[in-house]
C-alpha positions in Angstrom: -12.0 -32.2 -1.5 -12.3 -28.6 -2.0 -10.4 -27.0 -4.9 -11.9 -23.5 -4.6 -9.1 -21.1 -3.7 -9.3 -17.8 -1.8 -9.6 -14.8 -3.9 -7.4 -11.5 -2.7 -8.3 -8.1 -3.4 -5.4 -6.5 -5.8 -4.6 -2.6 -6.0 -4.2 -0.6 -8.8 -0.7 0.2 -9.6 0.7 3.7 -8.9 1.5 6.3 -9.1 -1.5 8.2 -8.0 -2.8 11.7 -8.3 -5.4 13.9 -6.7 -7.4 16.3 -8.1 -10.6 18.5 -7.7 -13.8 18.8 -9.8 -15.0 22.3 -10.5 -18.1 21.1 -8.6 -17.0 19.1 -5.9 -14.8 21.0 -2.5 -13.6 17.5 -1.9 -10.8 15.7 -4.0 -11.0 12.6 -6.3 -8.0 10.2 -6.8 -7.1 9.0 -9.9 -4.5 6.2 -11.3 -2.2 7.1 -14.3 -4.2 6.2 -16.5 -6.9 8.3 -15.7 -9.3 5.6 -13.9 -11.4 6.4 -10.7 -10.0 5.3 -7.6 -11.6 7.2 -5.1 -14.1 10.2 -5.0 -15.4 12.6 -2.7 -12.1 12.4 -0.4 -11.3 15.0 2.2 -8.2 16.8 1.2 -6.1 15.2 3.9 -7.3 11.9 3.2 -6.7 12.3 -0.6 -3.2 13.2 -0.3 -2.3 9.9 2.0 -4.3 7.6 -0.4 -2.5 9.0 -3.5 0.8 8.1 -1.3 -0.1 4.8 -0.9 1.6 2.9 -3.8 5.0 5.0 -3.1 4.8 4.5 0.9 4.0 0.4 -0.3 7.1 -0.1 -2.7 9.3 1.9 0.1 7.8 -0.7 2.8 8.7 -3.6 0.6 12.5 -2.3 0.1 12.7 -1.4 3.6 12.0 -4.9 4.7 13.7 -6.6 2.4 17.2 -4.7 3.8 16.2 -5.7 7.0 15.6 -9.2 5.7 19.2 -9.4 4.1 21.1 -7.7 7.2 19.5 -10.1 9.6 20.7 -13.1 7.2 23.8 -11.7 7.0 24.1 -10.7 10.7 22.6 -14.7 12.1 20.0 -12.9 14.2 16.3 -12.5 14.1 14.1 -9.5 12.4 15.0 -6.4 14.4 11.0 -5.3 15.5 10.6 -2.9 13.4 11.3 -5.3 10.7 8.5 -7.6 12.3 5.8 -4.3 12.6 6.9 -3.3 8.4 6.2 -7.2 7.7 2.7 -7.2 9.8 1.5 -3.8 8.0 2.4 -5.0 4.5 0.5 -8.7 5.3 -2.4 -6.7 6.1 -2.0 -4.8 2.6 -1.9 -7.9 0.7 -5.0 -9.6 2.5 -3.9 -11.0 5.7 -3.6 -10.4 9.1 -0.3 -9.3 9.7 
């Protein structure tokens, strides 16, 4: 019998911040707390990483309307419930 479990990845909380090394013309991304999360990031990129944990929660609430109107409602997920649920599965570790 195999008692060995599977072992997600986990993120660090937000909220995120970018910022830019006097030596560097790319941007680094940083937790509250100060900790490295990312370095040498194109501008663009940097700004939609440090999003992340916002655009997660927002996901999460989102759904979880969706989740309560179709209870309420006796019907299915709406899609765009189904495509919110599939992104935030592949956050967490799956496959959506």
């Amino acid at each position: 019998m195999n008692l060995t479990k599977e072992k997600h990845a986990t993120h660090t909380p937000g909220p995120w911040y970018t910022y830019q090394s006097h030596k560097d013309v790319n941007r680094h991304i940083a937790c509250k707390d100060g900790k490295s999360i990312a370095k040498e990031v194109h501008h663009a990129n940097a700004r939609l990483i440090a999003a992340a944990p916002e655009m997660y929660k927002i996901l999460r609430e989102v759904l979880i309307d969706y989740k309560s109107d179709a209870k309420i409602e006796g019907r299915d997920l709406p899609l765009t419930g189904k495509i919110i649920r599939e992104v935030l599965a592949k956050v967490d570790g799956g496959e959506g």
